[in-house]
C-alpha positions as CSV (number, residue, x, y, z in Angstrom):
1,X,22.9,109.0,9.4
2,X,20.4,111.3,10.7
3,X,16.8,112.3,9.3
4,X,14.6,115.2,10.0
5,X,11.3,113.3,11.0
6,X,7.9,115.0,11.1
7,X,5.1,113.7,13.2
8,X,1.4,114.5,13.4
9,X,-1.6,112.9,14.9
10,X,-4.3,111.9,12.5
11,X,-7.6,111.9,12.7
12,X,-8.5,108.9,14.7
13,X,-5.5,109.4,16.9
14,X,-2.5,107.8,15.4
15,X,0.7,109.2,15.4
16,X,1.9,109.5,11.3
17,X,5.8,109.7,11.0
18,X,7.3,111.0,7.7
19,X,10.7,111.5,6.6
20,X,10.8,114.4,4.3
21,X,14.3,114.0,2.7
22,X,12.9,110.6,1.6
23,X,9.7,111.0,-0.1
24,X,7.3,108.1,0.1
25,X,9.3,107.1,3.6
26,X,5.8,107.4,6.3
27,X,5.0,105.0,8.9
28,X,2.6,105.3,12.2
29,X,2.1,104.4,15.8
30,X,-0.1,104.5,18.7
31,X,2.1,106.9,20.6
32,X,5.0,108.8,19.8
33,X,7.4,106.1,20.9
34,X,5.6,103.6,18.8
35,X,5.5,106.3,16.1
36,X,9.4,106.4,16.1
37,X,10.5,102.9,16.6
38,X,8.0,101.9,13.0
39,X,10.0,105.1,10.9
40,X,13.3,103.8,12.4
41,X,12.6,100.5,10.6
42,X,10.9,102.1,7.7
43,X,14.0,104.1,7.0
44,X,16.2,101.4,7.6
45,X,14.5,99.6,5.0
46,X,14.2,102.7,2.8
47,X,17.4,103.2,2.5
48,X,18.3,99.5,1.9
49,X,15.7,99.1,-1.0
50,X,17.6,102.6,-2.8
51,X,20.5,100.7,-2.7
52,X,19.8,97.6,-4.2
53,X,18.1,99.5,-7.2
54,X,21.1,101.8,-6.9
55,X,19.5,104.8,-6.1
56,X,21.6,107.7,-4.8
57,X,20.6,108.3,-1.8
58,X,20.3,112.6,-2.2
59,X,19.5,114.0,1.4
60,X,18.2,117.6,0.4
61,X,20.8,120.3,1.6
62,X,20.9,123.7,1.9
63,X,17.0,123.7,2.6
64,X,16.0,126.3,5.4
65,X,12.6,125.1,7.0
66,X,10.6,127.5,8.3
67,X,7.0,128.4,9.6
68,X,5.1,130.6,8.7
69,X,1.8,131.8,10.0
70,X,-1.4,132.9,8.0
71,X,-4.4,135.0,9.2
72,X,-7.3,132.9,7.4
């Protein structure tokens, strides 16, 4: 399976990791690297924990992301 991940750098640094097709799914790291190995394992475990309450697990289709830029 694959996931869309986001990643941003927080304030003291940290790279956050979230998976937006699984809400609640976030995880961090050091470096980008570090960032991704943690969200590997948190969505591993995720995924596991849906299916032991069975969960569906409901990837979001036919979602377009886009950006969108805003002259504050």
């Amino acid at each position: 399976m694959k996931f869309k991940v986001v990643l941003e750098k927080d304030e003291e640094g940290y790279i956050v990791a979230t998976v937006p097709s699984l809400p609640g799914c976030i995880s961090q790291g050091k470096s980008e690297e570090e960032a991704m190995k943690n969200i590997k394992e948190a969505i591993e475990l995720h995924v596991e924990s849906l299916a032991e309450d069975g969960l569906p697990l409901t990837p979001k289709r036919n979602v377009k992301e886009v950006e969108l830029q805003v002259n504050v």
